[in-house]
N, C-alpha and C positions, 0 to 999 in steps of 0.2 A: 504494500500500500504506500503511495507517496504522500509524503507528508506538504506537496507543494499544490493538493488540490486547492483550486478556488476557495479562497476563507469564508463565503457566504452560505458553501455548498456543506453539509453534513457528510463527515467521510466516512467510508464504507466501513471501516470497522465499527465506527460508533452505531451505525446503522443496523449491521448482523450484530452488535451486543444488544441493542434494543430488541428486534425482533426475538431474540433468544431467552431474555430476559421477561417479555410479554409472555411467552408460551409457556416456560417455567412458573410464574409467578400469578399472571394476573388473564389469560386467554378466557376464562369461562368466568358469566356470569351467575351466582346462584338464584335463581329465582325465590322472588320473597323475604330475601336477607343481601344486605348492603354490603357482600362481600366477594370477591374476584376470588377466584382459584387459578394456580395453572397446574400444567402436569408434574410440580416438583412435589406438592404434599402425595400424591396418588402414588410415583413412584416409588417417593421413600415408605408406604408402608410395604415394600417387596421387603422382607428379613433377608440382613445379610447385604443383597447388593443394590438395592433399591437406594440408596443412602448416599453408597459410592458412586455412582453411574452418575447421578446427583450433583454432587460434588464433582465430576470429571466436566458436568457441564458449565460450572461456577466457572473453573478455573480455566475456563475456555474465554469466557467473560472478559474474566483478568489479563489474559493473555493478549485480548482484543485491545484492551486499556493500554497495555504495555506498548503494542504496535502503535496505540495512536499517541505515545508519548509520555505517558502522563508519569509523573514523579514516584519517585520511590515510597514516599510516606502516601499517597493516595493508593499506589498498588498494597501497601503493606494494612491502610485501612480494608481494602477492597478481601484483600486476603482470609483477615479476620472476621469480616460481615460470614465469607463464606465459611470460617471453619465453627463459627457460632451456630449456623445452618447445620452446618453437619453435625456438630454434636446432638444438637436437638435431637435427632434422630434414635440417639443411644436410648432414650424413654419412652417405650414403647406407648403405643398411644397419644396420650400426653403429647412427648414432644411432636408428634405428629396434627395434633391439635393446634400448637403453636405455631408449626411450620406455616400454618395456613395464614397465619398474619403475618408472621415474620419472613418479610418478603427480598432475601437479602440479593436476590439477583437484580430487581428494580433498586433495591439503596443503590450497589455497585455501578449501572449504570447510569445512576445522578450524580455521585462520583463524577464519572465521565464525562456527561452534557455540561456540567457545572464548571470545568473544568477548560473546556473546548469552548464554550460560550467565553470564559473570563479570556482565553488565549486570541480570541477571535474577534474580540470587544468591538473593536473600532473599524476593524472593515464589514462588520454586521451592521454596525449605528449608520455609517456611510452610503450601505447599499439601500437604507432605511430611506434615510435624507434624501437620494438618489430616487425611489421609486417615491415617495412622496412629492415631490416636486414634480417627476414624470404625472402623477396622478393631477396636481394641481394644473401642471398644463392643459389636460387632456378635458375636465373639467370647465374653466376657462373658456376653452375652443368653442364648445358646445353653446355659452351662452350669448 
């Protein structure tokens, strides 16, 4: 991945973390209760490897973060949300209940955005300024 895509454009790692990070965490709605699932609580109640497999997707997350730059203490935060994640798993049930809120694949990837947003501050504000003005012209014209 180059790191010299367009600063306006969302780069593809942060992109496949998101989309990764929805499916794990937050894809399904439950009907009638205020709260997202993804395939990461369902998983981890597999005993045994449901947990790991879990965790092998986390750190794919991180992996993505690394590629797109981001600092050591954000990956070493990111690290931790995931092995919080994993532990949960050791309490059968239980931690399995929690996992359903404790949604560490979406922290990780705000991590990311939060991070890529501050790096990219001023040619995001730019291209703001830039289509706002396009827009005011275009407006304008019409009257």
């Amino acid at each position: 991945m180059s790191l010299q895509q367009h600063p306006t454009k969302a780069p593809e790692a942060l992109l496949k973390a998101q989309k990764m990070a929805n499916l794990m965490d937050t894809a399904v709605k439950i009907p009638f209760v205020p709260v997202r699932i993804g395939i990461d609580p369902i998983v981890g109640l597999i005993p045994g490897g449901g947990d790991v497999l879990m965790l092998l997707v986390a750190l794919r997350i991180i992996w993505l973060g690394k590629q797109l730059g981001l600092p050591k203490r954000l990956i070493a935060r990111m690290v931790r949300n995931s092995l919080i994640d994993f532990g949960l798993g050791f309490f059968p049930i239980v931690g399995d209940i929690i996992d359903v809120f404790y949604k560490a694949n979406r922290a990780n990837v705000r991590i990311m955005e939060k991070w890529w947003l501050a790096q990219n501050k001023l040619a995001l504000d730019g291209h703001t300024h830039e289509q706002l003005r396009h827009w005011e012209q275009v407006t304008e014209n019409r009257d």
